[in-house]
C-alpha positions in Angstrom: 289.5 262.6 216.3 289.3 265.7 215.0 289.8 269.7 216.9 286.8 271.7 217.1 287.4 275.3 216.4 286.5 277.6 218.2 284.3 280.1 216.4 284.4 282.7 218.7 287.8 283.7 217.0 286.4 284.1 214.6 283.1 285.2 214.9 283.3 289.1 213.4 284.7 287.1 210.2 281.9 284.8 210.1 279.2 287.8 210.7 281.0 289.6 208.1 280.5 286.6 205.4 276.8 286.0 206.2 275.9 290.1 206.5 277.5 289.9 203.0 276.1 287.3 201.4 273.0 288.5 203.2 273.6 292.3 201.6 274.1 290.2 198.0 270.5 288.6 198.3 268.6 290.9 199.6 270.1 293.5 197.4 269.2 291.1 194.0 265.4 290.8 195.4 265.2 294.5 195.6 267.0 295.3 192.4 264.2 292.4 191.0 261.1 293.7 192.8 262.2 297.4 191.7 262.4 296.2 187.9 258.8 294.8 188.1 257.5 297.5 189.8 259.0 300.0 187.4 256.9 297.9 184.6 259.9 296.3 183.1 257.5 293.1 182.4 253.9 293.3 182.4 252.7 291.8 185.6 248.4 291.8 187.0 249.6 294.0 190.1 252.2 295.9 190.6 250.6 298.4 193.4 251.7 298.7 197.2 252.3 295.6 197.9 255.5 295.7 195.6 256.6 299.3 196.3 256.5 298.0 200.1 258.5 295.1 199.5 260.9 296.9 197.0 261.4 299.1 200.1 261.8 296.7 203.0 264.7 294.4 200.4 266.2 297.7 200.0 266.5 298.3 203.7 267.3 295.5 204.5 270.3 295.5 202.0 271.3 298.6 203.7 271.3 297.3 207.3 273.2 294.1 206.3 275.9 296.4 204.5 276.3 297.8 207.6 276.6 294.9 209.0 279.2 293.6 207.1 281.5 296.2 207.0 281.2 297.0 210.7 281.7 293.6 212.0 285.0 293.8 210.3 286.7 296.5 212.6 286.3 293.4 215.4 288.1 290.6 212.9 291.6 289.8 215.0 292.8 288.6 211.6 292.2 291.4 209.2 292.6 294.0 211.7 291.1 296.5 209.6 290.3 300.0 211.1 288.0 302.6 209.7 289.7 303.4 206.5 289.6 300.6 205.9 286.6 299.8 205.6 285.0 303.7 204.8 287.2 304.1 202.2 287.2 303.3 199.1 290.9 301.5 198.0 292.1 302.0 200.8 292.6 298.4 202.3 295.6 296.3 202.0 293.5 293.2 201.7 292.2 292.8 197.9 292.2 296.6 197.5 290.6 296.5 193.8 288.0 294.6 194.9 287.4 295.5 198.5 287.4 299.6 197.5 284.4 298.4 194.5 282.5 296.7 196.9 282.9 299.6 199.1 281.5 302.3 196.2 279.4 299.8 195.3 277.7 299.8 198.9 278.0 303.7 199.4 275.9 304.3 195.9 274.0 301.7 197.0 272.9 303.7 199.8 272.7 306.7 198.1 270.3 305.9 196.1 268.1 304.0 198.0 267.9 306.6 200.6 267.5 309.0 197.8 263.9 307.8 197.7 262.7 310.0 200.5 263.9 312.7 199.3 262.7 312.1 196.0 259.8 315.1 196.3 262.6 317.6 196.6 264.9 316.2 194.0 261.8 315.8 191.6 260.4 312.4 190.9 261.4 312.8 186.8 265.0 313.4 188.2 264.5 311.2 191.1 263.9 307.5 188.6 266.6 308.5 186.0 269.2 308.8 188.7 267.9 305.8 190.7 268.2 304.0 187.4 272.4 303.8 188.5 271.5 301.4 191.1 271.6 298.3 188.9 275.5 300.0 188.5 276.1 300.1 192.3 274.5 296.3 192.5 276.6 294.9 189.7 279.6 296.4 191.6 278.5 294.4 194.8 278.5 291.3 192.6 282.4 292.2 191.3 282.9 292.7 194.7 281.7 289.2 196.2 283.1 287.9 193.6 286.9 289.5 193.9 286.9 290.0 197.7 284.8 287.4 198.8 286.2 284.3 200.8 283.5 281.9 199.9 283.7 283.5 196.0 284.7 280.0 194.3 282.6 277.6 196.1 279.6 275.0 194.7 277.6 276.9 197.3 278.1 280.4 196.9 277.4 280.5 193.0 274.6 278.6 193.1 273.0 281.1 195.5 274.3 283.7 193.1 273.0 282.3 190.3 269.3 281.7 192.2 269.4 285.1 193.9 270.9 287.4 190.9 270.1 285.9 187.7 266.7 286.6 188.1 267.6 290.0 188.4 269.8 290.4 186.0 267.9 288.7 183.4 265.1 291.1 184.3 267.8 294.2 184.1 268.9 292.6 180.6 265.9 292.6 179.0 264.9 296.2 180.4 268.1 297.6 178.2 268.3 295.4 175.2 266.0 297.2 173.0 262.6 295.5 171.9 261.4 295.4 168.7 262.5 295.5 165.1 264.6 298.5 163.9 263.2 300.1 161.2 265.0 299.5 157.7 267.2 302.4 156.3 265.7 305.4 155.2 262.9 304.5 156.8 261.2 307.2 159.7 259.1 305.1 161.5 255.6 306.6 161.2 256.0 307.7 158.0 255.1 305.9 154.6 257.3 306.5 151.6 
């Protein structure tokens, strides 16, 4: 017969994990819906519909970040207080990774709250620097990856692998140039 545990021990750990892996999805769908919307691929609609839901992912993220840094300051085992979590390298536990995935989450938000403010800052200037989320997201990943207690199981990479690739692969193919170059001493446009 076996013990059951009791997971009110450990249940700021366990809200942690979930918010996080939570944050990692939500964060990949709105990295994915913000590459499609942005015309990254030519798609039949990208109109409100896409802006809304590129929005409501990116909240979401946000709230689950939260979330998972917050629940921490409760976890009897980590015992982490507020630098800990606020900032950046400043945790005993995995400090590397821990202090990226807390950058990580900070540019994360950022940026994405950036985007009501983006009449003041100037929508030109507004996209090029909201183009440094993809940086802020891959750090998440690095993160999860480094710090993240369910890093190395079947589970966890598969919904990695479900929830990012598609984003990445979408990300990838928005900077790898398209196209042939043009041979040398060759101006494209011009004949010689």
């Amino acid at each position: 017969m076996t013990a059951a545990v009791d997971p009110g021990s450990h249940l700021f750990w366990i809200t942690s994990r979930a918010a996080g892996i939570c944050a990692l999805v939500a964060s990949s769908l709105a990295l994915g819906a913000g590459l499609l919307q942005s015309g990254v691929v030519r798609i039949e609609r990208r109109g409100p519909e896409l802006r809304a839901l590129h929005e409501a992912l990116s909240l979401a993220t946000l709230a689950a970040l939260a979330i998972h840094g917050l629940s921490l300051l409760g976890d009897g085992f980590l015992n982490a207080g507020v630098a800990d979590i606020a900032v950046p390298f400043a945790s005993a536990y995995r400090t590397l990774w821990t202090g990226i995935g807390i950058v990580a989450a900070y540019g994360l938000a950022v940026l994405g709250l950036s985007y009501y403010a983006r009449s003041r800052i100037g929508p030109a200037r507004w996209r090029s620097i909201h183009r440094l989320t993809a940086l802020f997201w891959v750090g998440g990943i690095v993160h999860s990856l480094g710090a993240g207690t369910d890093a190395g199981t079947w589970w966890f990479l598969a919904l990695l692998a479900l929830s990012a690739g598609p984003a990445a692969l979408l990300l990838l193919y928005r900077l790898v140039p398209r196209g042939r170059p043009a041979p040398v001493g060759v101006t494209p446009g011009r004949l010689t």
